[in-house]
C-alpha positions as CSV (number, residue, x, y, z in Angstrom):
1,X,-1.0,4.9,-8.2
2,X,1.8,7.3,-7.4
3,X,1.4,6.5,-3.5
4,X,1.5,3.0,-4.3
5,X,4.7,3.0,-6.2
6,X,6.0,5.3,-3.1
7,X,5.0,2.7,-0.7
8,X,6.1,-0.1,-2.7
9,X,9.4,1.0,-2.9
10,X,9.9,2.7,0.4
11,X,8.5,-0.2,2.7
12,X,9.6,-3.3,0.3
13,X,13.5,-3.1,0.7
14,X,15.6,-6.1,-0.4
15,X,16.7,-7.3,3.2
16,X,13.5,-7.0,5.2
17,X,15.4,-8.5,8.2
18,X,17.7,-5.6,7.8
19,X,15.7,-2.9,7.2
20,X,13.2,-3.5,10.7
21,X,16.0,-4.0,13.1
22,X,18.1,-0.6,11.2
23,X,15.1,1.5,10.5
24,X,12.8,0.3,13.1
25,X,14.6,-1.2,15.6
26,X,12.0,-4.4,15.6
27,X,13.3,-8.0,15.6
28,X,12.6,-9.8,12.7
29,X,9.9,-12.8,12.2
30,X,10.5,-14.2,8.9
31,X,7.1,-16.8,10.2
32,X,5.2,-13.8,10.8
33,X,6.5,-11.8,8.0
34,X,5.3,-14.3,5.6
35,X,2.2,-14.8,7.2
36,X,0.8,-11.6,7.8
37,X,2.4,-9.5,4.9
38,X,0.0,-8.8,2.2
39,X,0.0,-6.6,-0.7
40,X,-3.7,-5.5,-0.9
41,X,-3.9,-4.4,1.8
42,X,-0.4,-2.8,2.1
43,X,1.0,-4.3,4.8
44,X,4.6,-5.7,6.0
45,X,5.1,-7.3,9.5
46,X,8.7,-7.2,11.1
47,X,7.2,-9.3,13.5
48,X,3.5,-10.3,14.6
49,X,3.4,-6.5,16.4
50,X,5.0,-4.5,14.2
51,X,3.8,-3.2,10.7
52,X,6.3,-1.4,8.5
53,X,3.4,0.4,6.8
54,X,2.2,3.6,8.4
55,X,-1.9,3.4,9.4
56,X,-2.9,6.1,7.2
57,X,-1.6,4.1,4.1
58,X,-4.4,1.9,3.2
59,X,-7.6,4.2,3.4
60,X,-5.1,6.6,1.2
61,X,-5.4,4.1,-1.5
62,X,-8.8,3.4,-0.8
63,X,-10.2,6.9,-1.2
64,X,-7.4,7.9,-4.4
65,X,-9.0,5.0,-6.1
66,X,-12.4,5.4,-5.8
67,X,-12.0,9.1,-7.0
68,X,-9.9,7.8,-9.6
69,X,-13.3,5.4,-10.8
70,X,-15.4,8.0,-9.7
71,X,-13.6,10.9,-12.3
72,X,-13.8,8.0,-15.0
73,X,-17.1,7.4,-14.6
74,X,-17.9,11.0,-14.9
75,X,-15.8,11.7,-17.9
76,X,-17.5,8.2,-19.7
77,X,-20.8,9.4,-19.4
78,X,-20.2,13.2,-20.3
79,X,-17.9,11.5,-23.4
80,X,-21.0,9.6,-24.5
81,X,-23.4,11.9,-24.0
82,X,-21.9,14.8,-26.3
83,X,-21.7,12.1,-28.6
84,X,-25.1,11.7,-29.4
């Protein structure tokens, strides 16, 4: 959830417009942006070619929560089990 917060707040600024054509030097498609942008997946379009987010951001999430269920899961049925 940490790398989410990171990528939350390091690819959502306040003036997306801004931030592509500064940062990334991409024209900005408020159509597009609105469009393709989503937030499960991660992603934020500057235009219908550019994505903000970095490739490697999504499976990132994907594998941190799965070990995250994964660890819970574990520690649920070791938890009940010393129980009884």
């Amino acid at each position: 959830m940490v790398l989410y917060a990171y990528v939350a707040l390091q690819y959502h600024p306040f003036d997306i417009g801004e931030h592509c054509e500064l940062h990334y030097g991409q024209p900005f498609d408020a159509k597009a942006y609105l469009e393709l942008s989503s937030d499960i997946p991660v992603r934020q379009f500057c235009n219908p070619t550019f994505d903000m987010v970095p490739a490697y951001i999504n499976p990132v999430l994907a594998i941190s929560l799965s070990a995250v269920v994964i660890s819970l899961g574990r520690w649920l049925r070791q938890h009940f089990r010393s129980r009884t």
